[in-house]
Every structure is written in C-alpha cells, then in structure tokens.
Z-matrix of the N, CA and C atoms (Angstrom, degrees):
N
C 1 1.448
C 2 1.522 1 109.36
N 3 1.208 2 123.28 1 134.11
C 4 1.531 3 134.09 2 179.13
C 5 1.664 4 102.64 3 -65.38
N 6 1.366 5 113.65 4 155.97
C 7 1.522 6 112.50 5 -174.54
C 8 1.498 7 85.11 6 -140.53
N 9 1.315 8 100.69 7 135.72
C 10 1.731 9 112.70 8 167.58
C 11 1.586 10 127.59 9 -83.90
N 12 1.016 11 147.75 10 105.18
C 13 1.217 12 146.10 11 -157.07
C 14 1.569 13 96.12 12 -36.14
N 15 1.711 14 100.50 13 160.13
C 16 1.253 15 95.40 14 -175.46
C 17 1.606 16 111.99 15 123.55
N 18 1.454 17 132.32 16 152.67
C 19 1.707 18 146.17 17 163.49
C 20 1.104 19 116.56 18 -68.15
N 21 1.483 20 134.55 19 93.41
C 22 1.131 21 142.10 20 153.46
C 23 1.256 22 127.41 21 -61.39
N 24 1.660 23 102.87 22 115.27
C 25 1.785 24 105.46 23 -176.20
C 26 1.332 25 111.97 24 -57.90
N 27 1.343 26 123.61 25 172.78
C 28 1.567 27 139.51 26 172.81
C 29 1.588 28 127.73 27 82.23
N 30 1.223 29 121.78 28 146.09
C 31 1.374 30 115.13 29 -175.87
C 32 1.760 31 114.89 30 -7.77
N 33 1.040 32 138.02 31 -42.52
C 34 1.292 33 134.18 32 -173.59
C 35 1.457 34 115.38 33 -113.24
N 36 1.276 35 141.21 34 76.85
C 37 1.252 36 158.50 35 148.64
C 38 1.493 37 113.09 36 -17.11
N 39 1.037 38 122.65 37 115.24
C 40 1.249 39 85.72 38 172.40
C 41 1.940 40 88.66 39 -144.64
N 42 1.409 41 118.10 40 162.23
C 43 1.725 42 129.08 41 -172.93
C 44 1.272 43 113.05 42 -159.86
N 45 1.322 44 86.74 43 89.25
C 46 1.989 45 109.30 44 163.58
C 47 1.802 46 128.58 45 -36.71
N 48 0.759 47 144.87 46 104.72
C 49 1.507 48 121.78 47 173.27
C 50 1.728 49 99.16 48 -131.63
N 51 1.201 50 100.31 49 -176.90
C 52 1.721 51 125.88 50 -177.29
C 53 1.096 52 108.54 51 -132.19
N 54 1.725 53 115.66 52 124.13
C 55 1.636 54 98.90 53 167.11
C 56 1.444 55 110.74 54 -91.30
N 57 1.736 56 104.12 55 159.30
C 58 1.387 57 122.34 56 -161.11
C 59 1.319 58 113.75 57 -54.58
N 60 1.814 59 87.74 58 -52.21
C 61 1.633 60 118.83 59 -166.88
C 62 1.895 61 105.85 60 -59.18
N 63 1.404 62 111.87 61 -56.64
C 64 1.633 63 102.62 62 -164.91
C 65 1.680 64 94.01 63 -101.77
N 66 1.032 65 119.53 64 -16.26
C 67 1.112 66 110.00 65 -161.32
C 68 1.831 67 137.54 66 84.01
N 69 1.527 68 83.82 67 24.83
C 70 2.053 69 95.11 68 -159.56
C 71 1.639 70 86.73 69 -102.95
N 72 1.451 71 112.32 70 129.60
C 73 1.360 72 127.30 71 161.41
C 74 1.193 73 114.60 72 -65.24
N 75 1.580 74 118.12 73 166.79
C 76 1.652 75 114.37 74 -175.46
C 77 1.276 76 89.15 75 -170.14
N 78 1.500 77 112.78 76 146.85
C 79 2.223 78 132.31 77 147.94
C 80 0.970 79 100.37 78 -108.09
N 81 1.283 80 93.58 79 154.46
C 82 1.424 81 128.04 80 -177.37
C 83 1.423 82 103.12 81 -138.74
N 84 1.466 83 129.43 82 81.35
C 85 1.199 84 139.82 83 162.80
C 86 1.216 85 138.68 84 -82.07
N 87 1.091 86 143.51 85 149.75
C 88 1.839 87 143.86 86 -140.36
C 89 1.458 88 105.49 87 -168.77
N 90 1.164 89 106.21 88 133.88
C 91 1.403 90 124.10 89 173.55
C 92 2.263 91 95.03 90 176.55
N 93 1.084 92 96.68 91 -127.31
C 94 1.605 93 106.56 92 -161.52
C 95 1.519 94 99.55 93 -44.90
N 96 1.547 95 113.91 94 -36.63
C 97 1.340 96 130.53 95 -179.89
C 98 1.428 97 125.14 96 -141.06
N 99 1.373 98 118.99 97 153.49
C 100 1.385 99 89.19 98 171.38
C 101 1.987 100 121.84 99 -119.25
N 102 1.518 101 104.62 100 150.11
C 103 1.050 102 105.70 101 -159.68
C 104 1.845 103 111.64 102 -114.45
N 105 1.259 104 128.75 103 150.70
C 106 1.507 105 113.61 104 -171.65
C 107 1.655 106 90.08 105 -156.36
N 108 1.520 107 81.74 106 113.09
C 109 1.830 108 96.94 107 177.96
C 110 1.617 109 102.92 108 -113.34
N 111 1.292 110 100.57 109 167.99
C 112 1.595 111 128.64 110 164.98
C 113 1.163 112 128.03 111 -86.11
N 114 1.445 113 144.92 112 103.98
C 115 1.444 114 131.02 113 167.86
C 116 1.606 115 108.79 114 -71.40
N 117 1.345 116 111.16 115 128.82
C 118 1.247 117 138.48 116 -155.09
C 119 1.649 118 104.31 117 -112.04
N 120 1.140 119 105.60 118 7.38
C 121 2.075 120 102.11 119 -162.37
C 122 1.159 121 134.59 120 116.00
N 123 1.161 122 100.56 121 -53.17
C 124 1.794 123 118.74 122 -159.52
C 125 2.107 124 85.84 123 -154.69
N 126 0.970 125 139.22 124 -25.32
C 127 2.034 126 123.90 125 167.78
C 128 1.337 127 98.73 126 -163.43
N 129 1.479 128 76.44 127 166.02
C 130 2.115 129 97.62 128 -177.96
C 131 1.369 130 94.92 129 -85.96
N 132 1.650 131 101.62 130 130.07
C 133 1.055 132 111.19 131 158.55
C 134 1.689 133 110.39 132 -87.82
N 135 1.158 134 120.15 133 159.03
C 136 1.487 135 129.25 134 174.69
C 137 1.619 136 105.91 135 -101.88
N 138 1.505 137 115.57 136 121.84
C 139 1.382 138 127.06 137 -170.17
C 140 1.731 139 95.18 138 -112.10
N 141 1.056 140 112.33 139 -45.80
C 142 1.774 141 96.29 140 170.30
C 143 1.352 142 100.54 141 -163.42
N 144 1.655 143 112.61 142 170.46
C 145 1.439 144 133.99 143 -145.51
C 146 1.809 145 99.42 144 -142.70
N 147 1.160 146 115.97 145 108.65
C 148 1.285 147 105.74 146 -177.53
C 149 1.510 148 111.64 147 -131.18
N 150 1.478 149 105.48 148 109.99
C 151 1.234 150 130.04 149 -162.40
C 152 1.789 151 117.83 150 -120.27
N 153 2.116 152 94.69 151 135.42
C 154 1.749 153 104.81 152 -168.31
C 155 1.218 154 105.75 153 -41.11
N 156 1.436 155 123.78 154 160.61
C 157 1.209 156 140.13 155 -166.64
C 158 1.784 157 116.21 156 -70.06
N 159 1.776 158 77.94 157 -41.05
C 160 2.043 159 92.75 158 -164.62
C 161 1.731 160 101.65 159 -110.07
N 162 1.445 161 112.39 160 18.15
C 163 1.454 162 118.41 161 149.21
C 164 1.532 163 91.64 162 84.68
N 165 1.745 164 119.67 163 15.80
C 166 1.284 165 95.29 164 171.97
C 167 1.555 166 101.69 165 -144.66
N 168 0.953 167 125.20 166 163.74
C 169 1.819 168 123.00 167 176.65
C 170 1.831 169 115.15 168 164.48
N 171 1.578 170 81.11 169 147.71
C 172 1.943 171 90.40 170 -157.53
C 173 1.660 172 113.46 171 -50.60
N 174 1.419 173 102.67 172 175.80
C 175 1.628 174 95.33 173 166.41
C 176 1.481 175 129.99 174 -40.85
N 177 1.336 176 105.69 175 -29.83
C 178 1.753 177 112.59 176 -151.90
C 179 1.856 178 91.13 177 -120.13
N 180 1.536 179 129.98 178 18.95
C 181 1.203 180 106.48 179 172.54
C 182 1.350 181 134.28 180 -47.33
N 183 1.084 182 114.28 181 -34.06
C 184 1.942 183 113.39 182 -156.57
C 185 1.700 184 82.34 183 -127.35
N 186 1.154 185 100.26 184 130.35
C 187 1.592 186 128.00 185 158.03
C 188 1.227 187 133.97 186 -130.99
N 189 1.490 188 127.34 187 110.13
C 190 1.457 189 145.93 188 -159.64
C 191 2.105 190 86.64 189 -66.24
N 192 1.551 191 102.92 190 112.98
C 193 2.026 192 78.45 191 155.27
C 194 1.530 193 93.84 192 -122.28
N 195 1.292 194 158.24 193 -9.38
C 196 1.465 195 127.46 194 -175.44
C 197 1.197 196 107.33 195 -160.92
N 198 1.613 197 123.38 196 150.23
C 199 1.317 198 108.48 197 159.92
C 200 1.510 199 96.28 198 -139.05
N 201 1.762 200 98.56 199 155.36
C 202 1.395 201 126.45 200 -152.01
C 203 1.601 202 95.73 201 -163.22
N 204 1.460 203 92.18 202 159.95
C 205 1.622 204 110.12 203 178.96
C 206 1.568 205 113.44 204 -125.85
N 207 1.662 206 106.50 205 74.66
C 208 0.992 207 137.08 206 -156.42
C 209 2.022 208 94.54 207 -70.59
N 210 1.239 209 117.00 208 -12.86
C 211 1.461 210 99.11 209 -162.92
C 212 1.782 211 93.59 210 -122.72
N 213 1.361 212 108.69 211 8.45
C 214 1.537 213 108.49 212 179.30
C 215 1.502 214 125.56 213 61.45
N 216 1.518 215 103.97 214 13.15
C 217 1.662 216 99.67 215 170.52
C 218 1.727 217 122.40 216 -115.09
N 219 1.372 218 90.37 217 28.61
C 220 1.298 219 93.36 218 158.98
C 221 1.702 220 115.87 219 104.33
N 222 1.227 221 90.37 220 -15.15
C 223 1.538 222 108.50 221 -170.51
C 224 1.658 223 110.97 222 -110.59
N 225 1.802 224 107.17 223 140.08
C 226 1.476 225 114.43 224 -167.64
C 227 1.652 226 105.26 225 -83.85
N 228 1.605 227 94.29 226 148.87
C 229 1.472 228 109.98 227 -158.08
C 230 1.936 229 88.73 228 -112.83
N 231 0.972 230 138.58 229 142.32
C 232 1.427 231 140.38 230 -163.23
C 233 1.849 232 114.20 231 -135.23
N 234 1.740 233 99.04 232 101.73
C 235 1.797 234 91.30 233 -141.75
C 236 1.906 235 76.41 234 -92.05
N 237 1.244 236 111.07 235 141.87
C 238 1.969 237 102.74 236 172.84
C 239 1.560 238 94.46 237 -127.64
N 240 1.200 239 117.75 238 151.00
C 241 1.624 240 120.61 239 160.77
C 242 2.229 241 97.56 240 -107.92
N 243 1.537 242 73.46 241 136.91
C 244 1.761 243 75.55 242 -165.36
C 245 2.132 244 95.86 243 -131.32
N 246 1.657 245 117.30 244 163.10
C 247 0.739 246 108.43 245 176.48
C 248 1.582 247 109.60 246 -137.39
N 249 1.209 248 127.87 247 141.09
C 250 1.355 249 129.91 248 -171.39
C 251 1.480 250 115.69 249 -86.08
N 252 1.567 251 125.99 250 171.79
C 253 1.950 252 117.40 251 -174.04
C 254 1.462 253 104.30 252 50.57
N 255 1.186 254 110.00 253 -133.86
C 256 1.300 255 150.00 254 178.88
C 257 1.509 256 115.23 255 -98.41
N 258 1.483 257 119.98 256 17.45
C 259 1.645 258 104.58 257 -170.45
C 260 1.789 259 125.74 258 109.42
N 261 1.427 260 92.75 259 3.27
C 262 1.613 261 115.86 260 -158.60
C 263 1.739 262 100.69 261 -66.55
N 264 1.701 263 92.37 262 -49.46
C 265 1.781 264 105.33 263 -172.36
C 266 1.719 265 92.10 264 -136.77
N 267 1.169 266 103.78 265 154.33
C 268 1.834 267 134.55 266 165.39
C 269 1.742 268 103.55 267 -98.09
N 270 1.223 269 82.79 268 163.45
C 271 1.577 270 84.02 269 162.25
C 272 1.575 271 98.26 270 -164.30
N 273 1.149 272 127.47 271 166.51
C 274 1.867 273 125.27 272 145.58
C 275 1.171 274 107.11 273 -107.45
N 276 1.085 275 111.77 274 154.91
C 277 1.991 276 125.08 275 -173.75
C 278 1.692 277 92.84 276 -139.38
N 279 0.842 278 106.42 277 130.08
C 280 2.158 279 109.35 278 138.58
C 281 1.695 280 100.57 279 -109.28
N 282 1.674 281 83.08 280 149.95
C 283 1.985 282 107.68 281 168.48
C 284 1.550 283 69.10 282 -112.33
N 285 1.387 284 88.49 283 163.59
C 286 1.709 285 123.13 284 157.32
C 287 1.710 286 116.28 285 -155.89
N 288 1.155 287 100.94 286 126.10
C 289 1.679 288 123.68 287 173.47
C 290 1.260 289 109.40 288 -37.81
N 291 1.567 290 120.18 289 124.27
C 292 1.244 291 106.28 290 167.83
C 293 1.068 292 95.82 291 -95.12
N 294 1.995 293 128.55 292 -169.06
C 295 1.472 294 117.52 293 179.75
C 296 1.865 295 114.83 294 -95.94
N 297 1.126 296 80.22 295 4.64
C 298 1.768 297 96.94 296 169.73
C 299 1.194 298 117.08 297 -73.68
N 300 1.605 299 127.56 298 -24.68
C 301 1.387 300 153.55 299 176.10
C 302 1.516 301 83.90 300 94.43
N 303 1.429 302 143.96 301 32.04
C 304 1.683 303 108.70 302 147.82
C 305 1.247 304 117.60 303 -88.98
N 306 1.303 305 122.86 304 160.08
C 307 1.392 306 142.05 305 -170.63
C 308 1.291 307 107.03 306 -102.04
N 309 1.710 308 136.70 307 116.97
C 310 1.673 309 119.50 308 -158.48
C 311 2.215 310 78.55 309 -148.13
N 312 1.781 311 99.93 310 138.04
C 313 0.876 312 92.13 311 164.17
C 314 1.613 313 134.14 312 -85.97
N 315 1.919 314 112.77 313 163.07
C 316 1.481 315 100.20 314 179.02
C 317 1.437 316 99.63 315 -100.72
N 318 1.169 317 109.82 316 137.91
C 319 1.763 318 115.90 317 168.54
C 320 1.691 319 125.35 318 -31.06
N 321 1.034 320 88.42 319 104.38
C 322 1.883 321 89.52 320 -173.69
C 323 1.661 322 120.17 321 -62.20
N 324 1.174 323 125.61 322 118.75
C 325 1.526 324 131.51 323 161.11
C 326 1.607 325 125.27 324 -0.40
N 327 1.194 326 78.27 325 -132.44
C 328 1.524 327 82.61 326 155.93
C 329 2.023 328 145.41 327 -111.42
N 330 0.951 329 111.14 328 115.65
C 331 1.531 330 106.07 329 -163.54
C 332 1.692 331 109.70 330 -70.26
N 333 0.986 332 128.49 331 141.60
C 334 1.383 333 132.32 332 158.95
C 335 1.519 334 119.37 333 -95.17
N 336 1.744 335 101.96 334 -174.25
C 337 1.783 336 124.40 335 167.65
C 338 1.166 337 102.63 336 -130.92
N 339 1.122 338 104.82 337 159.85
C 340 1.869 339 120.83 338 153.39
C 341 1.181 340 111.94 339 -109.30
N 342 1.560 341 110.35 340 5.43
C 343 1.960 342 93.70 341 162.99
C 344 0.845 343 114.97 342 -86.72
C-alpha cells in the first residue's frame, strides 16, 4: 500500500521524508520500537533499530514527530517522543545522520514521569 508523506495516527506512526541533498527517501516508523530505513530502488533498507531499554514497551512507545537538519550539514535529524515500561517515563530523543549513513543518538533534555 502507498503511504503519503506525513504522521500516521495509531500504535504505529510512521513519517516518510526525502533528503534535499541526495535525494534518498526514508521511514521512520514507531510502534514497540522505532525503526528508520532507506529506500534503495527496488526495498527498504533498514539503517537503524531503536529499541526499549528493559526489552519491554506498549503498542504506541516510539513516535516519529519531525525531521529537520538541526546541525546544518545537510543531513536529517529524526526528533521521536518515546515511552519506557508500560508508560512509567517519556522521554524525547533526536538521531541524526552522520554522512557515513550511521544513525547516533543526541542527548535528550529533559526526561519526565507520569507519576
């Protein structure tokens, strides 16, 4: 099924983009984990896998909301709001592209609770 760029509601999130610079498409999908592949031509390749800490987390943990090129070199920055356990703590994370194509996280702000 074709997916329209864009945040898809429900357990699995998922947000298409293109970079400017090469022109290589990419998802960024979310649910138990979140995952951000490459379209390659003809299949997605998988560039990284980012998975709960304590090996467990709800349907709707990891949610893709924006991508931006927060460091100005050209390369997409991948902002997710994600939640740890069952819902215990949130956090926000960005990955950002290196030009090697690895995916390395940036130190998140500040973390919260919902207790």
């Amino acid at each position: 099924k074709e997916v329209e760029s864009g945040v898809k509601k429900g357990p699995r999130a998922m947000l298409v983009f293109q970079d400017r610079k090469s022109g290589a498409r990419f998802a960024v999908v979310g649910g138990r984990a979140l995952v951000i592949a490459r379209w390659d031509g003809s299949r997605w390749i998988v560039e990284h896998v980012q998975k709960p800490i304590e090996k467990k987390a709800i349907a709707g943990a990891y949610k893709p909301r924006a991508v931006v090129d927060m460091t100005h070199d050209g390369q997409p920055s991948v902002v997710f709001h994600g939640l740890e356990g069952f819902g215990e703590t949130y956090f926000d994370e960005t990955l950002v592209r290196s030009k090697d194509g690895h995916w390395h996280t940036v130190e998140a702000g500040i973390h919260g609770s919902t207790a």
